[in-house]
C-alpha positions as CSV (number, residue, x, y, z in Angstrom):
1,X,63.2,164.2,78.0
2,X,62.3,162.3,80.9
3,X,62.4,158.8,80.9
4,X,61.7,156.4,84.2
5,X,63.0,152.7,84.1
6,X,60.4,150.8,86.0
7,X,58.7,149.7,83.4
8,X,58.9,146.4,84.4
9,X,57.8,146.4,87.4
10,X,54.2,146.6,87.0
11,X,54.4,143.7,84.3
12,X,55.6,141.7,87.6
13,X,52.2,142.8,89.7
14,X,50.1,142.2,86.5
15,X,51.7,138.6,85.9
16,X,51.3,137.7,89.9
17,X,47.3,138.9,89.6
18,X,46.7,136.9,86.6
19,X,48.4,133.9,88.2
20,X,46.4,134.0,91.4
21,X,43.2,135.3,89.5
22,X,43.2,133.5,86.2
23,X,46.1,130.9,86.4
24,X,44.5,129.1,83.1
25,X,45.2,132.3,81.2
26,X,49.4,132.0,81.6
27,X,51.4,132.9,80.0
28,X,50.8,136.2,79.3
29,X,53.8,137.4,78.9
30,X,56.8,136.0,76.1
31,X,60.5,135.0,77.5
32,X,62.7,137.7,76.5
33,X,63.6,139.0,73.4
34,X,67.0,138.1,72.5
35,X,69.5,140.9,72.4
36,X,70.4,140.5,68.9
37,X,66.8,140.5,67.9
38,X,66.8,144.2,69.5
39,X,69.9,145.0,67.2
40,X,68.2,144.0,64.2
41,X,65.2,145.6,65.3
42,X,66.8,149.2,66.2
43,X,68.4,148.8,62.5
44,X,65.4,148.8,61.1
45,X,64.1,151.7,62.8
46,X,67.5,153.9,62.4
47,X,67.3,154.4,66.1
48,X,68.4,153.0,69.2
49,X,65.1,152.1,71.2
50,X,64.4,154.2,74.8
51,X,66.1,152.3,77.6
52,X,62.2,151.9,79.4
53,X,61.4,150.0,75.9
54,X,64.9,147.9,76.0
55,X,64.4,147.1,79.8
56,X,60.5,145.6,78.8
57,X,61.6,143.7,76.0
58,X,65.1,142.4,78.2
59,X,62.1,140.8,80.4
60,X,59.5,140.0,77.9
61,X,59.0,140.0,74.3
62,X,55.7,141.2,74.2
63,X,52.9,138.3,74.5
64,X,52.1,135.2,73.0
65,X,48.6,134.2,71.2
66,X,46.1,133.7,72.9
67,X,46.9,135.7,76.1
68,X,44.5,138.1,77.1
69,X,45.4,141.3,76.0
70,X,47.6,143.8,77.8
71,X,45.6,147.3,77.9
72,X,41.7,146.9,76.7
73,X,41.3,145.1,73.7
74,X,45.4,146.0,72.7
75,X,48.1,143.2,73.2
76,X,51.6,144.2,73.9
77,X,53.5,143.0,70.1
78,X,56.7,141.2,70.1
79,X,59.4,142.8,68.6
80,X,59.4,142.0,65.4
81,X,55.9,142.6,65.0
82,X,56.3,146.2,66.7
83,X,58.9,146.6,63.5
84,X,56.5,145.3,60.9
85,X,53.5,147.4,62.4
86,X,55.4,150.1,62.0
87,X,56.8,150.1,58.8
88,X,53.5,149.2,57.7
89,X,51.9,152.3,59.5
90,X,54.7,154.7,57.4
91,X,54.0,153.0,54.4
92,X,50.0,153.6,55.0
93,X,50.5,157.5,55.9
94,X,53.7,158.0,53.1
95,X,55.8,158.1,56.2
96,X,55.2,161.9,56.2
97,X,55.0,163.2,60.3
98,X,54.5,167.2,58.8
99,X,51.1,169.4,59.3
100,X,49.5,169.3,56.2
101,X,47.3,171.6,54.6
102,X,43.8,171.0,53.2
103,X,40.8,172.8,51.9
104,X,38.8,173.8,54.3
105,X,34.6,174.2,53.4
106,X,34.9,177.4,52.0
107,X,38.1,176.6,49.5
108,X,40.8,178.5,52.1
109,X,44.1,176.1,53.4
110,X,43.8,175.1,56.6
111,X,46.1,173.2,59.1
112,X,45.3,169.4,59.6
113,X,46.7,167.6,62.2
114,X,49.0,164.5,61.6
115,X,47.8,161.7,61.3
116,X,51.0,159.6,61.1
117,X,54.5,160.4,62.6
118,X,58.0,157.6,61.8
119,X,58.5,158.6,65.4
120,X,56.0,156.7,67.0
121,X,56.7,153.6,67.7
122,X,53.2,150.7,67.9
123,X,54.0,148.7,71.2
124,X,50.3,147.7,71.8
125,X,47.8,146.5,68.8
126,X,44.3,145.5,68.2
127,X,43.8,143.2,64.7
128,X,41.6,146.0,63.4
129,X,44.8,148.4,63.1
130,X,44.7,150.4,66.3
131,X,47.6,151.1,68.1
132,X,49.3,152.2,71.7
133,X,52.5,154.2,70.8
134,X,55.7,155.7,72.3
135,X,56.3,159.0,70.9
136,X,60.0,159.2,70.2
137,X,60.4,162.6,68.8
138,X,63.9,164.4,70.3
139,X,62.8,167.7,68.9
140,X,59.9,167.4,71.1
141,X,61.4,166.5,74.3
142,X,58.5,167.9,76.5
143,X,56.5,164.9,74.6
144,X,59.1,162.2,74.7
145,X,58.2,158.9,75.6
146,X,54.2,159.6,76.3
147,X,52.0,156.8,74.9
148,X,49.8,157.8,72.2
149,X,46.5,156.4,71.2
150,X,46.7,155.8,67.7
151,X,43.2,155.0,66.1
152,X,43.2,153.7,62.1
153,X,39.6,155.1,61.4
154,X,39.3,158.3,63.7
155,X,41.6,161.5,63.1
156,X,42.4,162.6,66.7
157,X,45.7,161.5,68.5
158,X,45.2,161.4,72.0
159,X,47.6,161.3,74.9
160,X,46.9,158.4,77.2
161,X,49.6,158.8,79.7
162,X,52.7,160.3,80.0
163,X,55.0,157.5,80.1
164,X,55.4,153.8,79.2
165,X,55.9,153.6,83.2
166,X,52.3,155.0,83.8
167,X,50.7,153.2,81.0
168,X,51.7,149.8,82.7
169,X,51.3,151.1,86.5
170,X,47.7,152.2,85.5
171,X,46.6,148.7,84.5
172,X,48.7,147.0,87.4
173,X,47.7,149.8,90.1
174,X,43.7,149.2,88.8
175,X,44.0,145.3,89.0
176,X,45.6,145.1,92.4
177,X,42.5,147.6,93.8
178,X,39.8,145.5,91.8
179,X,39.0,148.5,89.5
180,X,40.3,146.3,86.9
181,X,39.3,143.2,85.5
182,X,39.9,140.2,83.4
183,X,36.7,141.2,80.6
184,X,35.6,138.7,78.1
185,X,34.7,141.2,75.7
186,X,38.1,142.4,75.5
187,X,39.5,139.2,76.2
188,X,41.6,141.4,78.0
189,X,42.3,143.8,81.0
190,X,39.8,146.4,81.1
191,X,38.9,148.9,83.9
């Protein structure tokens, strides 16, 4: 399981671009979350919460409405709405993260993928239901901590980058090289 904890350095680099680039768009990031609203929020989930995720949310609770989203079209959710995505997520897939099988065209079982694990964890969401995710499953430790992109209306799971570390360092690396941009029809950061 490898986790890196500079996480929150890019947010620095992203927050300094925006300033100089588009300083009518601050804040785009929320003061930090309040230690005891990461207690209550790692009851909820039954688990302590990776010390990448912890260090973000020491510097920022997510974003506030109205800021230009994060990744794409994906903001990066406060804390407590992380929690209720979540629990609304497990409630929408039965909370069940095993292969399941289903009839196949010709009436044989066949493997289908998951669609929904408890051990992904929504940092980033879009109002239609999609969803950036830290995959924190232990038994999987070659997998730990790689963001997922979690789509409500399409089946496949894709990997987007191996760590929240990257995920951020992509977005900050691609706006300090102009690659990335401020786009209106995100309202967000878009490459």
């Amino acid at each position: 399981m490898s986790i890196t904890l500079d996480a929150v350095q890019p947010l620095t680099r992203i927050e300094a671009w925006v300033a100089r680039n588009h300083p009518d768009r601050l804040p785009i990031f929320r003061p930090a979350a309040a230690a005891a609203t990461v207690e209550r929020i790692e009851s909820k989930l039954g688990r302590l919460l990776p010390p990448d995720v912890r260090a973000l949310y020491a510097a920022h609770d997510g974003q506030p409405e109205g800021a230009p989203a994060l990744y794409l079209n994906q903001r990066w959710l406060p804390l407590d709405l992380v929690a209720v995505a979540w629990e609304d997520l497990c409630l929408r897939y039965d909370n069940s993260d095993a292969l399941r099988l289903v009839a196949n065209g010709n009436g044989r079982s066949a493997l289908k993928a998951v669609a929904w694990s408890s051990d992904w964890l929504p940092l980033f969401g879009a109002p239609r239901g999609d969803h950036y995710c830290i995959d924190l499953r232990l038994e999987r430790p070659e997998r730990y901590g790689q963001i997922i992109w979690f789509l409500y209306d399409r089946p496949e799971r894709t990997v987007v980058a191996p760590s929240l570390s990257h995920f951020l360092s992509r977005v900050a690396t691609g706006l300090d090289a102009g690659g990335w941009h401020l786009d209106a029809g995100y309202d967000g950061l878009s490459d």
